[in-house]
C-alpha positions as a LaTeX table, in Angstrom:
\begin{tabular}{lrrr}
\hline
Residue & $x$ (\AA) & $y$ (\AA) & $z$ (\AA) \\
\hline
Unk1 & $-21.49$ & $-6.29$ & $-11.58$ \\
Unk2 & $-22.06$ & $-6.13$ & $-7.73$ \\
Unk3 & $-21.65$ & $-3.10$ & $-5.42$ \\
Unk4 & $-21.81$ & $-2.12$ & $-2.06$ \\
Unk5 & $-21.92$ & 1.19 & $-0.84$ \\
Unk6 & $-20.85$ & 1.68 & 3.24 \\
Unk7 & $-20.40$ & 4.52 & 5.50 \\
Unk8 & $-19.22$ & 4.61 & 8.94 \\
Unk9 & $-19.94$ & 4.98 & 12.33 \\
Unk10 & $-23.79$ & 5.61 & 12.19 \\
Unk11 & $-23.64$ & 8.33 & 14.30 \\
Unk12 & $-21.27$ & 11.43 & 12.86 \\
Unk13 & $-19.83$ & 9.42 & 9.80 \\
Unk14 & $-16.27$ & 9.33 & 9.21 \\
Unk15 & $-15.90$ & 7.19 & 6.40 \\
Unk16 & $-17.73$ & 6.64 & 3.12 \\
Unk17 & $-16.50$ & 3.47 & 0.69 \\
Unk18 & $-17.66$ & 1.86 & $-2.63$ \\
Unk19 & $-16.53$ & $-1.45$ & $-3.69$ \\
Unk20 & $-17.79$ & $-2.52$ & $-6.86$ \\
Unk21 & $-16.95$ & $-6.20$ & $-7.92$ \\
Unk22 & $-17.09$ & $-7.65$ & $-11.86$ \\
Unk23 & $-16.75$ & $-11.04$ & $-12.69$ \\
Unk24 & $-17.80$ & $-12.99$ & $-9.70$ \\
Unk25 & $-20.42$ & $-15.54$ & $-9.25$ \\
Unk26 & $-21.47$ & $-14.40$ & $-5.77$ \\
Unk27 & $-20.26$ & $-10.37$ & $-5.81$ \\
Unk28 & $-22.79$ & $-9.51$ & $-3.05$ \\
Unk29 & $-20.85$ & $-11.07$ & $-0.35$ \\
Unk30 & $-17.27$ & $-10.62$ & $-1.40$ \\
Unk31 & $-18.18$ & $-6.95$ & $-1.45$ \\
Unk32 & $-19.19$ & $-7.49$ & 1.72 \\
Unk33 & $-16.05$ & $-9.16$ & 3.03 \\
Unk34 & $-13.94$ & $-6.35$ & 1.01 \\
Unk35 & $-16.41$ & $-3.74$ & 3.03 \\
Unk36 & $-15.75$ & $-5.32$ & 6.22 \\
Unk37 & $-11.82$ & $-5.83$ & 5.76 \\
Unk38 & $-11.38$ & $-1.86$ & 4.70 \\
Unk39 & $-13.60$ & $-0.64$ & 8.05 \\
Unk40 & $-11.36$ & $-3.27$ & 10.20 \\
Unk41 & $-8.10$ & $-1.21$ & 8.98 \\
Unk42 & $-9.46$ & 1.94 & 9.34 \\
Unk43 & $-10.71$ & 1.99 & 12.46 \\
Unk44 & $-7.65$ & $-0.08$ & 14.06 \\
Unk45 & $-5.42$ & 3.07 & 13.28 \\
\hline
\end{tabular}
């Protein structure tokens, strides 16, 4: 199992996310990618 935890921006956070991945060869960086996609969405509202 792979996680990444992420909060967002540095200063004065306004977001906090886990993504947790199972059953991948590489988890590190698709929780990455997941991370990244989920930060992209929120802060394009």
């Amino acid at each position: 199992m792979h996680y990444l935890l992420a909060f967002a921006p540095i200063e004065n956070p306004e977001i906090a996310i886990a993504i947790i991945v199972e059953n991948a060869g590489n988890g590190n960086s698709k929780a990455a990618a997941i991370a990244h996609q989920v930060l992209d969405v929120y802060f394009d509202k």
